[in-house]
C-alpha positions as CSV (number, residue, x, y, z in Angstrom):
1,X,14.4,8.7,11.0
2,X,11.2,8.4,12.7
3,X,10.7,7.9,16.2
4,X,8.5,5.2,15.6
5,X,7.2,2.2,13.9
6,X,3.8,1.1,12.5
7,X,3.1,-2.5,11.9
8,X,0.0,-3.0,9.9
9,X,-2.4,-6.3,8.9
10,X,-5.4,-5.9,7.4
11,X,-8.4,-7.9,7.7
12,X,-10.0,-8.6,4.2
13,X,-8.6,-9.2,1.0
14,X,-9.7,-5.5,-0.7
15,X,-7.1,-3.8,1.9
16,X,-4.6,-6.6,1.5
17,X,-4.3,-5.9,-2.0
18,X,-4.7,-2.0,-1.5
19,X,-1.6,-2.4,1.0
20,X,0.8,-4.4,-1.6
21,X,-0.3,-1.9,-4.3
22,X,0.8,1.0,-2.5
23,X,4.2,-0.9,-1.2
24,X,5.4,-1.0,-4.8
25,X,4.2,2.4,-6.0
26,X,6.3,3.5,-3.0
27,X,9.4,1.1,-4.2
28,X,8.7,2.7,-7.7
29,X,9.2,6.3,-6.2
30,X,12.2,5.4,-4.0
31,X,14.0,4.4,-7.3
32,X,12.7,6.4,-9.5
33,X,14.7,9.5,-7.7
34,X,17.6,7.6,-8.4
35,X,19.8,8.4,-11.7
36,X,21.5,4.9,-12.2
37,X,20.6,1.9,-14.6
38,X,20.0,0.4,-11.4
39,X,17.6,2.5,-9.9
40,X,15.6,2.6,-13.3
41,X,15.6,-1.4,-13.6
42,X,14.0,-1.7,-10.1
43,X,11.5,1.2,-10.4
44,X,11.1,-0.1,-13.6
45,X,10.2,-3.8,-12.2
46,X,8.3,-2.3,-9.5
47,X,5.7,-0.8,-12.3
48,X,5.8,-4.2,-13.9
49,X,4.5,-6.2,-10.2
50,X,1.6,-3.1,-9.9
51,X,0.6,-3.8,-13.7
52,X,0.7,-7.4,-13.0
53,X,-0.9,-6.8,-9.7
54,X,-4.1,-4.8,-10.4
55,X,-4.6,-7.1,-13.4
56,X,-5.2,-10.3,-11.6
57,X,-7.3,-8.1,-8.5
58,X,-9.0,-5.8,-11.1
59,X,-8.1,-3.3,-8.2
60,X,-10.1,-0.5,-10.3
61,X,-13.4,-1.6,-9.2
62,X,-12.3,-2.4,-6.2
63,X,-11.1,0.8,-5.9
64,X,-14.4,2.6,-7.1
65,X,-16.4,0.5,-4.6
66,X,-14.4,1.3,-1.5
67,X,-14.5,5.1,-2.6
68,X,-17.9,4.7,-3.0
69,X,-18.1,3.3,0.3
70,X,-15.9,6.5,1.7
71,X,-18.1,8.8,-0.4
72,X,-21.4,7.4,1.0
73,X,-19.9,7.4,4.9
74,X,-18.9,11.1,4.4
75,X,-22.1,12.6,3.1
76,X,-23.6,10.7,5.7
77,X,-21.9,13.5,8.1
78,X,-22.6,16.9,6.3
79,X,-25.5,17.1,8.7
80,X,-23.2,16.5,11.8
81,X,-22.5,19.9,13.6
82,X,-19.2,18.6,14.9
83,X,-17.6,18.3,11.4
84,X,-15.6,20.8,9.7
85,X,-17.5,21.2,6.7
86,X,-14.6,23.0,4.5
87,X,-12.6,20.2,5.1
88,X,-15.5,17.3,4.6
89,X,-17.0,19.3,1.3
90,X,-12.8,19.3,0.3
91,X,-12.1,15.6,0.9
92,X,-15.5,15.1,-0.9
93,X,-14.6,16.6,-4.1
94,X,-11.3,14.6,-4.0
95,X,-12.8,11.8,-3.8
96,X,-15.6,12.0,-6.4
97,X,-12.6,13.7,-8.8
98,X,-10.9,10.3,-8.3
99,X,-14.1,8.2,-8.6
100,X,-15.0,10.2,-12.0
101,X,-11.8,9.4,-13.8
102,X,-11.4,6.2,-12.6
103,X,-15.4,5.7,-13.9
104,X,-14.8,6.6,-17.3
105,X,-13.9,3.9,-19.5
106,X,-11.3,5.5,-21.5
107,X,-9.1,5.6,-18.3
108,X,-7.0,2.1,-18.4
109,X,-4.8,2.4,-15.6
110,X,-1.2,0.8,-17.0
111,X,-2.4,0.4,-20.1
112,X,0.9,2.4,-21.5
113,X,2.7,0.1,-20.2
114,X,1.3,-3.6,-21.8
115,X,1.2,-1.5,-25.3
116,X,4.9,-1.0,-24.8
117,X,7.1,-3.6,-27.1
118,X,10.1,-3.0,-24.9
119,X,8.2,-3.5,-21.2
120,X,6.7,-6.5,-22.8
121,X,10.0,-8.2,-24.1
122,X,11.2,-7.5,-20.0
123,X,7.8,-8.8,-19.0
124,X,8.1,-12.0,-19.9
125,X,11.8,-12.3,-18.8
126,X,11.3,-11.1,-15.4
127,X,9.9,-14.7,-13.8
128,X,12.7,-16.5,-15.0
129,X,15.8,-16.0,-12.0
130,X,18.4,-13.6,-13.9
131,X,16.4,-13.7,-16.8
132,X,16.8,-9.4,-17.5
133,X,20.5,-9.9,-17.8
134,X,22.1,-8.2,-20.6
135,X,22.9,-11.3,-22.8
136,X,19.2,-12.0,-23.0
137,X,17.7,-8.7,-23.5
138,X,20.2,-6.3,-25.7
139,X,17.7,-3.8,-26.6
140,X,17.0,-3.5,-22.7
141,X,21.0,-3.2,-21.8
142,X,20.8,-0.2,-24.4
143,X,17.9,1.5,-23.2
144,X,19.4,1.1,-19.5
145,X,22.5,3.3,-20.8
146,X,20.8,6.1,-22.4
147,X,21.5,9.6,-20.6
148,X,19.8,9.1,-17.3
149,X,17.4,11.8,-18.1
150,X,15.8,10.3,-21.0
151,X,15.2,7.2,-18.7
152,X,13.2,9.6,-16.2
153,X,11.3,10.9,-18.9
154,X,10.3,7.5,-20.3
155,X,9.6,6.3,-16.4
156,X,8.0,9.4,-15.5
157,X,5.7,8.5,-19.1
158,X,4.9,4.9,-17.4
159,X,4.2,6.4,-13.7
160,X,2.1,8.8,-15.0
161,X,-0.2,6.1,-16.6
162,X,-0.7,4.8,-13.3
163,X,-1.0,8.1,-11.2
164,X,-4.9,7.8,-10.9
165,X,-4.6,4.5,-9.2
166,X,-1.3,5.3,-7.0
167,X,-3.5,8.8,-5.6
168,X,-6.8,7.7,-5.5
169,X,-5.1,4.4,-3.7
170,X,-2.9,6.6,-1.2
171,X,-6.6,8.3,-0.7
172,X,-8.4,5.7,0.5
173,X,-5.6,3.6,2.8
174,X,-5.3,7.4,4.4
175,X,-8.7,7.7,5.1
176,X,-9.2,4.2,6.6
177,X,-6.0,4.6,8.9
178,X,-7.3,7.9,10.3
179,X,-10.8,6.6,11.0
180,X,-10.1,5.7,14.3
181,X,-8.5,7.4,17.6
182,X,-5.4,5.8,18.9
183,X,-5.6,3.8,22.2
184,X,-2.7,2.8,24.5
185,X,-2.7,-0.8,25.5
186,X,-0.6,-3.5,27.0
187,X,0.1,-6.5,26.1
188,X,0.8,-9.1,29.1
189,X,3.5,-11.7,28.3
190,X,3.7,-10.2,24.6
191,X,-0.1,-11.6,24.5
192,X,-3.0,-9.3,23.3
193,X,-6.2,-10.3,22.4
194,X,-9.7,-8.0,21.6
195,X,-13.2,-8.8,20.5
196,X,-14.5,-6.8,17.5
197,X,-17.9,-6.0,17.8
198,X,-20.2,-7.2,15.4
199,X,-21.5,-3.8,14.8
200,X,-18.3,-2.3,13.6
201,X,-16.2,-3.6,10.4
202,X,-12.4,-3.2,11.6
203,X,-10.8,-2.8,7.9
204,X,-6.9,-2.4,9.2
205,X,-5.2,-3.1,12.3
206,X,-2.2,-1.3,13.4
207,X,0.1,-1.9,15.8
208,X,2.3,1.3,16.6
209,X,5.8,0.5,18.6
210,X,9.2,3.4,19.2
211,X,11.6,2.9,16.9
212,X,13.7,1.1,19.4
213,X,12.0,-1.7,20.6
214,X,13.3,-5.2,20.7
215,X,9.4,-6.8,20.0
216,X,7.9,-6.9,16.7
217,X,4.2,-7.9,16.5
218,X,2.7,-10.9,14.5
219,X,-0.7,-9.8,14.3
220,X,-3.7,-12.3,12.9
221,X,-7.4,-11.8,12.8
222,X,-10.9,-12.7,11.5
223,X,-14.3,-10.8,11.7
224,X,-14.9,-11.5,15.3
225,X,-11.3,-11.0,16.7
226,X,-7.8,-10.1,16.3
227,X,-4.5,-11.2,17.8
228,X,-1.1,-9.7,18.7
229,X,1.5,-11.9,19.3
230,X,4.8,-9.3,20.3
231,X,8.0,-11.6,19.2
232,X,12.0,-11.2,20.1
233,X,14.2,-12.6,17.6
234,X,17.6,-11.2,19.3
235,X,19.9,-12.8,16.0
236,X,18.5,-13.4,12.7
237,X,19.5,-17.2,13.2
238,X,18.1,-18.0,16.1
239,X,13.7,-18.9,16.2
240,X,11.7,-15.7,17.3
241,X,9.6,-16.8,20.5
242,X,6.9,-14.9,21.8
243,X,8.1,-12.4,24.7
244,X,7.2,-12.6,28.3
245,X,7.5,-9.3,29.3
246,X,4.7,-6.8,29.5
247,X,4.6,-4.5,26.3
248,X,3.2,-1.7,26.1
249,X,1.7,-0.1,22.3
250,X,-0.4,1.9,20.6
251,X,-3.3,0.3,18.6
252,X,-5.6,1.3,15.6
253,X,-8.6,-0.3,14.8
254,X,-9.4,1.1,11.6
255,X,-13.4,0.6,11.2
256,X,-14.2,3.0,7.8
């Protein structure tokens, strides 16, 4: 378990999505390890929200214009002595790898999956409350107890139809959360409050607590500022209110 925890809001609506893309791939993976009809159906309706998802946000060129972006800022640095230029000329060719395939127009990130008469029949139950129970979609109740290997294979034939996306995503939310050094701050009476300057464009803010701590952050910001707001919530019942006592964090403001 680790030792601590990282609480994250972004600050435009390109990150936001990026953030809720990678949530479900990793609810997709966490269930797609599992070997019951259970775990398939939820990695399985996991795939459906990212198809869904990057449909709506046309994530793909949103994608290829924040790994532009990253590609751009990098090459920017070959020329700076106090960069490992292995590593840069490395991340570089990841990067443009990613922005190549994801380029070509022949490359239709879930596109396996809308072409599939089964996912599409579970598609359009999936918004109604209980509507993928078994009475309502037979052919779906068999396929759920075929031998749980042929489910992986047919999941791992759906996941791969999104793997671009999912690494080239998992790419770019890394680099952004390592573009900036961690500072330790404090937050008196669970208030925090800093200016960003108009130079810089702070992407992602993270808020970095130990595993233990009673507060949790609610963290809201804009292009000028951001605010951190630490909250106790003691029983699940009972209102959070905002602490009075002095809390002490780590903070990331993630400016790539």
């Amino acid at each position: 378990m680790s030792s601590s925890i990282a609480y994250e809001q972004p600050l435009n609506e390109r990150v936001r999505t990026f953030l809720r893309v990678e949530y479900l791939f990793d609810l997709a993976d966490h269930y797609s390890a599992g070997d019951s009809p259970w775990d398939a159906r939820l990695c399985l309706a996991s795939l459906l929200e990212i198809v869904d998802l990057i449909g709506r946000s046309d994530v793909r060129n949103e994608l290829i214009k924040e790994l532009e972006r990253h590609s751009a800022t990098l090459t920017a640095l070959e020329a700076n002595p106090g960069v490992d230029p292995q590593r840069l000329a490395s991340v570089l060719r990841e990067l443009n790898a990613y922005l190549l395939e994801l380029r070509d127009g022949a490359s239709q990130p879930g596109q396996v999956l809308r072409k599939d008469e089964l996912v599409q029949s579970i598609r359009q139950r999936n918004a109604i409350p209980g509507g993928t129970c078994n009475f309502d979609l037979p052919a779906y109740h068999h396929w759920l107890h075929n031998p749980a290997t042929d489910r992986k294979r047919r999941l791992d034939l759906w996941q791969k139809d999104l793997q671009v996306l999912k690494n080239a995503m998992k790419l770019a939310l890394n680099m952004i959360r390592n573009s900036t050094s961690p500072k330790r701050e404090q937050a008196e009476r669970g208030f925090f409050q800093k200016p960003i300057e108009s130079n810089v464009s702070c992407q992602l803010v993270r808020v970095v607590l130990p595993a233990g701590s009673k507060y949790y952050p609610e963290i809201s910001g804009g292009r000028h500022r951001f605010t951190v707001r630490f909250m106790e919530q003691p029983e699940t019942a009972e209102r959070p209110a905002q602490t009075q006592d002095t809390v002490e964090f780590i903070l990331h403001c993630c400016i790539l």
